[in-house]
N, C-alpha and C positions, 0 to 999 in steps of 0.2 A: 534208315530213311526217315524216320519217325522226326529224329533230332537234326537231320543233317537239313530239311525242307526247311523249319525256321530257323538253325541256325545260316543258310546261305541267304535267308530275307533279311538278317540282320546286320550282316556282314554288306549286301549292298544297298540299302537304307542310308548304314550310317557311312560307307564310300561315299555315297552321292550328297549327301550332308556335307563332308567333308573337300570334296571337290566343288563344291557350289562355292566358297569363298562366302558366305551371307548372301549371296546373290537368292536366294528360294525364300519365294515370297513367307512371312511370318506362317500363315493359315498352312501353308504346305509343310515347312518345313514344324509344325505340331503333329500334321497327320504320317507323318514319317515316324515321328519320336514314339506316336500312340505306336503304331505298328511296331517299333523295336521294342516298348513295353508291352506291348502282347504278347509276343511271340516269346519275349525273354522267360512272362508268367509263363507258357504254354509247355519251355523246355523245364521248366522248375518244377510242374506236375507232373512232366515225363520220368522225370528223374526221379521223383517221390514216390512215385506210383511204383516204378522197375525197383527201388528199394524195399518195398514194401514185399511185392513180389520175391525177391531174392532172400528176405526174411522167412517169408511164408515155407519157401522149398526148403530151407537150412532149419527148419525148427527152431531157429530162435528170435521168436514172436514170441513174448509172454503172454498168455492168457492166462485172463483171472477170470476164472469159473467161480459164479455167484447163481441163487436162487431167485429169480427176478417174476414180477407178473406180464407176461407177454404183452395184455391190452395195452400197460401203460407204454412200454418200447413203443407199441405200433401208432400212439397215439400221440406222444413225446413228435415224430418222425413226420406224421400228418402235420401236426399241428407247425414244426418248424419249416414245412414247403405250402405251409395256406397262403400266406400273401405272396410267394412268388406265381404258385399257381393264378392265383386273382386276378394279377397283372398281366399274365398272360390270356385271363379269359376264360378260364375252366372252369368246369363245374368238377371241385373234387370232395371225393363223400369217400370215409370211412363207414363202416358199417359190418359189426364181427357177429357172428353166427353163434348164439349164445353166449355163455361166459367162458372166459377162457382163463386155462390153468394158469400156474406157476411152470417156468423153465427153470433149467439149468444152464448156463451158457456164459457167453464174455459178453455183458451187457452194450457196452458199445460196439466194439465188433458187430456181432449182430443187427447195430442200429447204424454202423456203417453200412452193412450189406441192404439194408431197407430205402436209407438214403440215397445210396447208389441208382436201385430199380425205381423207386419213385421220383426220383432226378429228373433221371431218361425218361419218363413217359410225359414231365412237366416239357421239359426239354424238345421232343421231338414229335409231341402232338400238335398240332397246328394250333394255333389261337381261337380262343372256342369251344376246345376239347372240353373230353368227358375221361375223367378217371376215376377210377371206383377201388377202394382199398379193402377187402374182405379179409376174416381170419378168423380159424374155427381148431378145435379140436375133437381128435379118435381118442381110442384108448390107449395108444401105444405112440401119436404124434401131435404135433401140432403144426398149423400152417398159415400161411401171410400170401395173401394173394392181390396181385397189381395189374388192372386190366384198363387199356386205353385204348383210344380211335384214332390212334396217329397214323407213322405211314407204312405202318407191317412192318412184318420178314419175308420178303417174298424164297421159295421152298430153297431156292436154289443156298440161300444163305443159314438156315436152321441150323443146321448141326455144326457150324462153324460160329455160333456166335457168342460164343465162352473162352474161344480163342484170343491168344491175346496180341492187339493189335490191328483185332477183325474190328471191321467197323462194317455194317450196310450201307451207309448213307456216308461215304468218306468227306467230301466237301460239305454238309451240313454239320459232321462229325467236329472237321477241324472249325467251322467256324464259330460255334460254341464253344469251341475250346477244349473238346473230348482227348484224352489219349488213347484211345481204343484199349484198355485195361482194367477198367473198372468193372467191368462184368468178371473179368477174371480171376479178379481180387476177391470179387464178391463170391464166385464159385471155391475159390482154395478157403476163405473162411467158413464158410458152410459146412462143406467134405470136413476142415477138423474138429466141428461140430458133430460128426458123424449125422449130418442130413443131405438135403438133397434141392438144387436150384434147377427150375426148367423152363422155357421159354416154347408158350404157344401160339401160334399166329393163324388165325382166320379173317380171311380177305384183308379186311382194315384193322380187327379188334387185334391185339396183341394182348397176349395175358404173360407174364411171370409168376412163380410159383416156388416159394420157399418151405419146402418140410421139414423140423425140425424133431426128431427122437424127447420121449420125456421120460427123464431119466429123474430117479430118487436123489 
């Protein structure tokens, strides 16, 4: 369904392009063209995404486990969604809970799964939002935590939203251009991190929450 939805907008786009003779005025016939390169980007992340995925289940994703300092990942990852959030209107604040350790982990991977959850929250908090990035460490973990005022989970959707292809919000989902997979992706890299990804939703505030094991 995922690929068959833009693939049949593309398919009648470019019919009706074709069947126009040039007759469709200039101005339309570009908003057509954008539309078949949207949609065309949109099945190209589907595809890359489910590769990804299919890598993850098969074990063969290399990961290169390095010794890494957490803050700079989480700060790396703010720092590269500031001016999108800006433009959107946010007010986004990092702010970690003393100092935080040294990891072990697949440095990007990890900073894929960050990008991901702070994405979505730039993404689907309304204009205006407030997103707050915190991250702290125990003695045995460390964690990264993403909390925004967008538009929830309402209850009925919680425990399905690591599923892949779940989306909440399907048409605000597709029209950013989501494949409903990214959280999923973000969940299998986690898990072979041996940590733990969970999403909590009160009224408006949505919090995510990444723990990760600190291992010698």
């Amino acid at each position: 369904h995922e690929l068959r939805t833009p693939l049949t907008n593309v398919r009648s786009y470019a019919e009706t392009l074709r069947d126009a003779g040039g007759a469709i005025p200039q101005e339309t016939e570009n908003n057509f063209l954008d539309i078949i390169i949207t949609e065309t980007d949109r099945m190209t992340h589907i595809v890359q995404d489910l590769l990804t995925l299919s890598r993850l289940d098969a074990g063969s994703t290399e990961m290169v486990f390095t010794r890494f300092p957490f803050h700079d990942a989480i700060e790396s990852v703010v720092r590269s969604n500031s001016l999108n959030a800006k433009q959107r209107g946010h007010e986004l604040t990092y702010v970690p809970e003393g100092e935080l350790p040294l990891i072990t982990g697949d440095r990007s991977r990890l900073e894929q799964v960050m990008m991901n959850i702070l994405g979505n929250a730039i993404k689907y908090t309304p204009d205006g939002g407030h997103i707050r990035v915190t991250a702290g460490a125990g003695p045995n973990t460390a964690w990264m935590e993403v909390r925004d005022d967008g538009i929830g989970i309402p209850e009925k959707d919680r425990e399905r939203i690591f599923d892949r292809f779940y989306r909440v919000d399907k048409a605000r989902s597709r029209e950013s251009g989501g494949t409903g997979l990214g959280l999923s992706i973000a969940k299998e890299i986690v898990n072979l991190h041996g940590g733990e990804i969970t999403a909590q939703s009160q009224n408006e505030l949505i919090t995510f929450t990444v723990t990760l094991p600190l291992t010698d």
